[in-house]
VEXDREN-2710 file (C-alpha; in Angstrom, 1 decimal):
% VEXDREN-2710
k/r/px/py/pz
1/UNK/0.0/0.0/0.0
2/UNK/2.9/2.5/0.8
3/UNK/4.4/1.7/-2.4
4/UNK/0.6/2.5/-4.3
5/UNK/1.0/6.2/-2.4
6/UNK/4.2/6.8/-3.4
7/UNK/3.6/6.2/-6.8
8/UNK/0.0/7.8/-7.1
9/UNK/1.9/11.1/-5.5
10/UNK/5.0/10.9/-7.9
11/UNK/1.8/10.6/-11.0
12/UNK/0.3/14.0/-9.2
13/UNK/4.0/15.8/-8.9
14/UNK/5.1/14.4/-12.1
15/UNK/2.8/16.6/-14.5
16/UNK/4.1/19.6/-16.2
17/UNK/0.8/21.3/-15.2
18/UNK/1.5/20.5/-11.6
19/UNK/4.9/21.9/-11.8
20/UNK/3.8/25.5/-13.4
21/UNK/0.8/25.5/-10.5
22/UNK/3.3/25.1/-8.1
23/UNK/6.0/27.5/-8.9
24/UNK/3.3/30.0/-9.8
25/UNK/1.7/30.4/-6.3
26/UNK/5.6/30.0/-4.7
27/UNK/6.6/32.8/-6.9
28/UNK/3.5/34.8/-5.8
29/UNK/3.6/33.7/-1.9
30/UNK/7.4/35.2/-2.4
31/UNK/6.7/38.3/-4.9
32/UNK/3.4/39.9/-2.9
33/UNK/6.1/39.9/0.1
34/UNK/8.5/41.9/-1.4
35/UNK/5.9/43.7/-3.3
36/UNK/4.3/45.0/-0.3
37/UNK/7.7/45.5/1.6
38/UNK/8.8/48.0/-1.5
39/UNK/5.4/49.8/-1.3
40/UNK/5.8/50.4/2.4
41/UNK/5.9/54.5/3.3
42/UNK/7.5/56.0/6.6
43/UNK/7.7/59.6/7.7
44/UNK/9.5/60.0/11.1
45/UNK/7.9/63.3/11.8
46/UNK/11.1/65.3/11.8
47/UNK/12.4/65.2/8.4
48/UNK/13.2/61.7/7.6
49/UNK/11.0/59.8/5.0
50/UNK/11.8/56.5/2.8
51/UNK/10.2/53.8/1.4
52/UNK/10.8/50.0/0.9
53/UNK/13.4/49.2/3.6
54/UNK/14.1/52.4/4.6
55/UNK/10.4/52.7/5.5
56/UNK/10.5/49.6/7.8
57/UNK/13.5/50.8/9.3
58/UNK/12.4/54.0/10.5
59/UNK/8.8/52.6/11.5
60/UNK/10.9/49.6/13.6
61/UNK/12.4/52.9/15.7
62/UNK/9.3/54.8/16.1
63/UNK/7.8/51.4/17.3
64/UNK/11.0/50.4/19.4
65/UNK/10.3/54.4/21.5
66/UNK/7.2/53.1/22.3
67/UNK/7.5/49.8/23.0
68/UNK/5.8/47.3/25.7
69/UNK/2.4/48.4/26.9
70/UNK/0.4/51.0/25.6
71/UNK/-0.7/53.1/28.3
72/UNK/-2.6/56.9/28.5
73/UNK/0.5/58.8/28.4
74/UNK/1.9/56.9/25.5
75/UNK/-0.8/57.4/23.5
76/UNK/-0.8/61.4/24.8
77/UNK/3.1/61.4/23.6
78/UNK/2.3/59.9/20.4
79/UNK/-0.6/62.7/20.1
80/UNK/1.9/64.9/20.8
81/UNK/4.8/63.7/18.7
82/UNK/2.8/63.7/15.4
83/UNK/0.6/66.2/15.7
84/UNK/-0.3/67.8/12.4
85/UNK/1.8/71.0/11.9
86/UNK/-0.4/72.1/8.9
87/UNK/-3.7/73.1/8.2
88/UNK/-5.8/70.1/7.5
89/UNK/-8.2/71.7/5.7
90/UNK/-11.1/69.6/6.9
91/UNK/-9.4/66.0/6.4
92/UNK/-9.7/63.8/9.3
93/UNK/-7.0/63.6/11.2
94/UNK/-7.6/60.1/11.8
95/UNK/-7.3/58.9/8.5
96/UNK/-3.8/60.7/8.1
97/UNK/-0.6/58.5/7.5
98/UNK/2.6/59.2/7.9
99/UNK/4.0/55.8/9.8
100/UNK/2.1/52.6/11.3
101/UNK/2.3/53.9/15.0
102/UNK/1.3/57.5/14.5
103/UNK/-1.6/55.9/12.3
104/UNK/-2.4/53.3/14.9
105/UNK/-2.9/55.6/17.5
106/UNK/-4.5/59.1/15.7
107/UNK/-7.1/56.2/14.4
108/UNK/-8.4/55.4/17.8
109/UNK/-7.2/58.6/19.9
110/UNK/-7.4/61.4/17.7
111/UNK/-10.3/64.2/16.7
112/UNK/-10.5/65.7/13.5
113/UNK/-7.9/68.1/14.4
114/UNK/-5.0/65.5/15.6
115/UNK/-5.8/66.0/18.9
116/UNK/-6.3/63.9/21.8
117/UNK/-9.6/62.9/21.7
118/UNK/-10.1/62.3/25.4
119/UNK/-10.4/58.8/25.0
120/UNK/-8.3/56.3/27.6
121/UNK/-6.8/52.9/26.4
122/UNK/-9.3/51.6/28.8
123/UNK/-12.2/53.3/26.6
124/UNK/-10.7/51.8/23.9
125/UNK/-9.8/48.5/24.4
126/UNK/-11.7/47.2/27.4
127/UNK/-9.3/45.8/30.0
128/UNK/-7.0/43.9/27.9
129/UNK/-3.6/44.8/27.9
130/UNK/-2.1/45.8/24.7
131/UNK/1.3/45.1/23.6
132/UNK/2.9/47.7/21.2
133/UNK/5.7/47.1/18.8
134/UNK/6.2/46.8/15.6
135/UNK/3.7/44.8/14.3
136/UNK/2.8/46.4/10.5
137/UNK/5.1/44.1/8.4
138/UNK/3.3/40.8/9.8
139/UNK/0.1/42.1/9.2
140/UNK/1.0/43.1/5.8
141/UNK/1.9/39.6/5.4
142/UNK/-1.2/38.2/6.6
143/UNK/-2.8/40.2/4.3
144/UNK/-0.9/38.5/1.5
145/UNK/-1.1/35.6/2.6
146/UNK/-5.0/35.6/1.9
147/UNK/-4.3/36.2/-1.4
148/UNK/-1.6/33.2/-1.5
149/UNK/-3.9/30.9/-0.1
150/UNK/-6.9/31.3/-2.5
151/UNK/-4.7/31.3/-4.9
152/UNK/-3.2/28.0/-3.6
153/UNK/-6.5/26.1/-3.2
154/UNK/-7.1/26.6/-6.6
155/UNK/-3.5/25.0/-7.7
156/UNK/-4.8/22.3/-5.5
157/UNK/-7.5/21.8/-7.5
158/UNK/-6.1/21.5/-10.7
159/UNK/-3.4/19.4/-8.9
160/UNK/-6.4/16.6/-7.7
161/UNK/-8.7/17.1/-10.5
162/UNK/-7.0/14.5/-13.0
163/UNK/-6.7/11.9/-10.5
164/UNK/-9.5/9.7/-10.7
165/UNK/-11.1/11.5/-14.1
166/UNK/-7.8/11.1/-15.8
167/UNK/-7.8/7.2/-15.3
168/UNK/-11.0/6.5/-17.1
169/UNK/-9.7/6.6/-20.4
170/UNK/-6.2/4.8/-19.5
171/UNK/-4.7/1.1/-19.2
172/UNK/-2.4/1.9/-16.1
173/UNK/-4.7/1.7/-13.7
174/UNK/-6.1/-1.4/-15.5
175/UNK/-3.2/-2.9/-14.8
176/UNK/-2.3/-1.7/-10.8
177/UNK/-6.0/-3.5/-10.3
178/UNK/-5.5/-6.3/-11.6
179/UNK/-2.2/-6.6/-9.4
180/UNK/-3.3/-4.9/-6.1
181/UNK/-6.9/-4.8/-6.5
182/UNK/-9.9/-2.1/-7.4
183/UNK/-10.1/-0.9/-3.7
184/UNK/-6.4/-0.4/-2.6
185/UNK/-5.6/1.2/-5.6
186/UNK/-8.6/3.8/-5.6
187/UNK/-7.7/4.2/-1.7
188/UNK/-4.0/4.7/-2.6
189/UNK/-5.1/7.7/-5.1
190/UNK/-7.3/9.3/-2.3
191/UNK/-4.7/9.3/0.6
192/UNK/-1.8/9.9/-2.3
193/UNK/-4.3/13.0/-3.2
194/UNK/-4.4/13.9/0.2
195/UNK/-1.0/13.9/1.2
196/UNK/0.1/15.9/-1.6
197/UNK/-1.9/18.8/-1.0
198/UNK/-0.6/19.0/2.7
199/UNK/2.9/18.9/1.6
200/UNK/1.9/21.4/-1.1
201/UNK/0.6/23.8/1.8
202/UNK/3.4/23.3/4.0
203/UNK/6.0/24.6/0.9
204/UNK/4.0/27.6/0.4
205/UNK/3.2/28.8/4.0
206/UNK/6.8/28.1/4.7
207/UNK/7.8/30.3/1.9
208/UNK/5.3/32.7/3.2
209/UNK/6.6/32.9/6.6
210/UNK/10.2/32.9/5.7
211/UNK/10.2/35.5/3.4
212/UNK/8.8/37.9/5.8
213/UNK/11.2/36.6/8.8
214/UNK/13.9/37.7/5.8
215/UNK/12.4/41.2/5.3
216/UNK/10.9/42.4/8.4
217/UNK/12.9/40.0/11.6
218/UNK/10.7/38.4/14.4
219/UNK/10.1/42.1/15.9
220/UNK/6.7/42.3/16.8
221/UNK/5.2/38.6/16.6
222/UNK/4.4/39.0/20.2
223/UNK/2.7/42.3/20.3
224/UNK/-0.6/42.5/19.5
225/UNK/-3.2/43.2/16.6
226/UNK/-5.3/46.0/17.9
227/UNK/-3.1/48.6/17.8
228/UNK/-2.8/48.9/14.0
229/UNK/-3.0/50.9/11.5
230/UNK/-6.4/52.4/9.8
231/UNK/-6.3/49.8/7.1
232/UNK/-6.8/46.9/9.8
233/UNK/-9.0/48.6/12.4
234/UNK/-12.8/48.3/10.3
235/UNK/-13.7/44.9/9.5
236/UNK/-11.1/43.4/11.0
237/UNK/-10.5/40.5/13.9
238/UNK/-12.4/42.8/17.1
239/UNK/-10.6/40.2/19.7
240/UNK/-6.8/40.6/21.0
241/UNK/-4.5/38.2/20.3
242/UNK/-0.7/38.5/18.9
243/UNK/0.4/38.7/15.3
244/UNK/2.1/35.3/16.0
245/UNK/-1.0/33.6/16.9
246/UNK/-2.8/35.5/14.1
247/UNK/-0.6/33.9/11.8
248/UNK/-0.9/30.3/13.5
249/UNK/-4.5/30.4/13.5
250/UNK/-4.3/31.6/9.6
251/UNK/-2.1/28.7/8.4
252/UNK/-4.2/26.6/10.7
253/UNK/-7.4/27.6/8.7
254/UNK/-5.1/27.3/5.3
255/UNK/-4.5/23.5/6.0
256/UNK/-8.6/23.4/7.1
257/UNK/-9.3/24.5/3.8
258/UNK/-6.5/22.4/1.8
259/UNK/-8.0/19.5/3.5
260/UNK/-11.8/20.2/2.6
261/UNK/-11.1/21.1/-0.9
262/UNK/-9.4/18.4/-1.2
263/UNK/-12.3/16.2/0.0
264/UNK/-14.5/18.2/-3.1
265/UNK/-12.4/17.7/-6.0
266/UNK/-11.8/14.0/-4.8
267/UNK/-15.5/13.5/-4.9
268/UNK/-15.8/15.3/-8.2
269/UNK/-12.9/14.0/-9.9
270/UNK/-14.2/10.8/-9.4
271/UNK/-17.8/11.1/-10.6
272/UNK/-17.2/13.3/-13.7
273/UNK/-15.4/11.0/-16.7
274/UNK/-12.9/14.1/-18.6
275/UNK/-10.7/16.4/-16.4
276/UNK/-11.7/19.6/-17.6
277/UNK/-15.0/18.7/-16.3
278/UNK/-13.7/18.0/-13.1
279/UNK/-11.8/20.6/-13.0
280/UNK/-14.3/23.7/-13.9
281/UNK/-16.8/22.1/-11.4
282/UNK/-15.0/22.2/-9.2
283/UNK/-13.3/25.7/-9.6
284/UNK/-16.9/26.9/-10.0
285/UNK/-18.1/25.4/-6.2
286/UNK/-15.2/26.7/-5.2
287/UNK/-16.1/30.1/-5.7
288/UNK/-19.8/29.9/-5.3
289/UNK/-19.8/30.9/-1.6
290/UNK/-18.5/34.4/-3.0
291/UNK/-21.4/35.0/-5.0
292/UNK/-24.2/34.0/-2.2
293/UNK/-26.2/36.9/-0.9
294/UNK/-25.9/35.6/2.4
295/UNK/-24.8/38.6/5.2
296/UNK/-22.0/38.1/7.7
297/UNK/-24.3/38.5/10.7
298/UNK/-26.4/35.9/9.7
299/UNK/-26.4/32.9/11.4
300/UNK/-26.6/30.8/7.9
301/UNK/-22.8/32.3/7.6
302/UNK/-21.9/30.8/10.2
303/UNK/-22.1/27.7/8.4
304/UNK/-20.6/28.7/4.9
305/UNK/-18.2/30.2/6.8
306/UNK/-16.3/26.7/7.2
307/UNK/-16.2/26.6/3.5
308/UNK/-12.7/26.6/1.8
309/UNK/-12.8/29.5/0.0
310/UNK/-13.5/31.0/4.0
311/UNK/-10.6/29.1/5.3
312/UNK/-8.3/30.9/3.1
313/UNK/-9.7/34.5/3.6
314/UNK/-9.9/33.8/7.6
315/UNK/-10.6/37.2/8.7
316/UNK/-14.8/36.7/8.7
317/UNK/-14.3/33.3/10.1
318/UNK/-12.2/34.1/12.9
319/UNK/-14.5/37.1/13.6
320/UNK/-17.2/35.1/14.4
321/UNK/-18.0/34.8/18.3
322/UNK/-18.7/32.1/20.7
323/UNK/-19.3/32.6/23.9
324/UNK/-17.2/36.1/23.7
325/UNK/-14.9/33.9/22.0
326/UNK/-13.9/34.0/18.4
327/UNK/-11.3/31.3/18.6
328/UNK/-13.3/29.1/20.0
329/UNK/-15.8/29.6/16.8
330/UNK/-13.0/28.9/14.5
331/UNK/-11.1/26.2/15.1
332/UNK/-14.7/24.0/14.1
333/UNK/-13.1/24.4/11.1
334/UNK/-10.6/21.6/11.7
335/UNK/-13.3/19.1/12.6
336/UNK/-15.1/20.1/9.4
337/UNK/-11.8/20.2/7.6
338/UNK/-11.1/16.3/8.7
339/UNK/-15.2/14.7/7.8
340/UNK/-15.2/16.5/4.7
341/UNK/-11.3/15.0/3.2
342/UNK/-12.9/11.5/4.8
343/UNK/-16.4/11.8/2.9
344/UNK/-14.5/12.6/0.0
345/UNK/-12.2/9.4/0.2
346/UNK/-15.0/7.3/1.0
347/UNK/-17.3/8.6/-2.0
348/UNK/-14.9/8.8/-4.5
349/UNK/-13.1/5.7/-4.1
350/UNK/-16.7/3.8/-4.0
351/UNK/-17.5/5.8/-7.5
352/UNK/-14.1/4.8/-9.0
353/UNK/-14.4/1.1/-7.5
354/UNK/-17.6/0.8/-8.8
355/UNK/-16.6/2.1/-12.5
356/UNK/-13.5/-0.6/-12.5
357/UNK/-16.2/-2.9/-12.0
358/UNK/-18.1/-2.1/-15.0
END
């Protein structure tokens, strides 16, 4: 049987379509990284700008003056230290940007003006104690990372499509059969199909992860995700946790949705007889959630939130509480993750069994 896996995972890895799905999401996992690392804009308040590295450099000092917890008089000094120096002209002061911390804080603390808005961290943020560092970097790359992970689902699919649909028409699996029999051999294609696409995830979040480590250093993986800049305030995760749990729970949810979409295209691979079938099915479920009028705050969400396409964009699933508890809420997707790759191996070697029969 171990020998069956191997080879049904050297058939999925061996394709030339495989390979250009493959090096396409690495290449983008690695290029959004740097692409959002070039685009990234800094102004120190006293003269000194930059962008790209320079950028990151001078935000990592600003971040490193205030570092630890954010109490009232660091948010007052931060008031202070970037106050505007020019008429406005009616712009909201809180929407300003000139580096992540100034922007963190003038979104939560700041009037129209750029002045304290008389607010307390307390008033703010509850009584949870909120670490302060620099943080923007790993948040950028969670951000890209939803886009990598979409992205990689899809390669997944095209990877698992062609695995039972592809043998239909062919005399190699004829032959395995009639050696190993009809259920071992489908069985060996399901758990072969499964196995690829985890080690298929692991590549690509590790290239993820590593390519930030590269650009931005493990600064600010402790510190937490509230106090952020304006981009990740509205619509974001409401609930404190660090940017290194964020991005656990992420790649958790990645490998959630890996799993279940693997469980799909098994299923479909296996009852439709020519690949491209298989494959624009299930492309098209795949993005189906996207299109349903269904509201966030509705408790049918709740339900397609554990859908792959979900998984990958984590932000509305993890946002979702239970009992004051978003985590909690979440992490149901592993569960749902593990019967929905086991339907789909049950199903779909049963359809292919029963077509080697015929």
């Amino acid at each position: 049987m171990k020998k069956l896996i191997q080879f049904e995972m050297k058939k999925i890895f061996a394709k030339r379509l495989t390979h250009a799905a493959v090096a396409a999401v690495l290449l983008l996992a690695v290029g959004l990284e740097f692409s959002s690392y070039q685009n990234m804009y800094a102004f120190d308040g006293e003269g000194r700008e930059g962008r790209g590295r320079q950028a990151v450099e001078i935000d990592k000092g600003i971040a490193e003056k205030y570092a630890g917890t954010l109490t009232d008089e660091k948010v007052r000094q931060i008031m202070e230290d970037f106050k505007p120096a020019q008429d406005l002209h009616g712009m909201n002061a809180a929407y300003i940007y000139q580096n992540a911390t100034q922007s963190s804080a003038f979104r939560r603390f700041s009037d129209l003006e750029g002045n304290w808005n008389g607010r307390s961290v307390s008033d703010v943020f509850g009584h949870e104690t909120i670490k302060i560092g620099y943080t923007y970097g790993w948040l950028r790359t969670s951000q890209d990372m939803v886009k990598v992970f979409i992205f990689l689902q899809l390669v997944i699919i095209i990877m698992l499509a062609p695995v039972f649909s592809g043998e239909y028409g062919g005399v190699d699996n004829i032959i395995l059969t009639s050696r190993y029999g009809r259920t071992k051999c489908a069985a060996a294609k399901a758990i072969g199909s499964v196995l690829a696409s985890l080690a298929v995830t692991t590549v690509v979040s590790a290239a993820s992860i590593a390519s930030a480590l590269i650009l931005y250093g493990s600064n600010g993986l402790d510190c937490s995700i509230l106090f952020a800049p304006t981009e990740f305030v509205d619509g974001y995760i409401p609930f404190n946790i660090t940017c290194g749990a964020l991005l656990k729970y992420q790649i958790l949810l990645a490998f959630s949705g890996t799993v279940s979409v693997t469980g799909i295209t098994l299923i479909l691979s296996a009852i439709c007889k020519n690949q491209m079938t298989a494959l624009a099915v299930s492309a098209a479920l795949y993005f189906l959630p996207a299109v349903l009028p269904v509201p966030e705050n509705s408790a049918l969400f709740k339900l397609i939130a554990f859908l792959p396409l979900y998984n990958a964009q984590f932000v509305s699933l993890m946002s979702i509480s239970q009992m004051g508890n978003g985590l909690l809420y979440s992490l149901w997707a592993v569960p749902v993750a593990a019967v929905a790759v086991s339907v789909g191996i049950v199903v779909s070697c049963r359809v292919f069994a029963r077509h080697q029969v015929l």
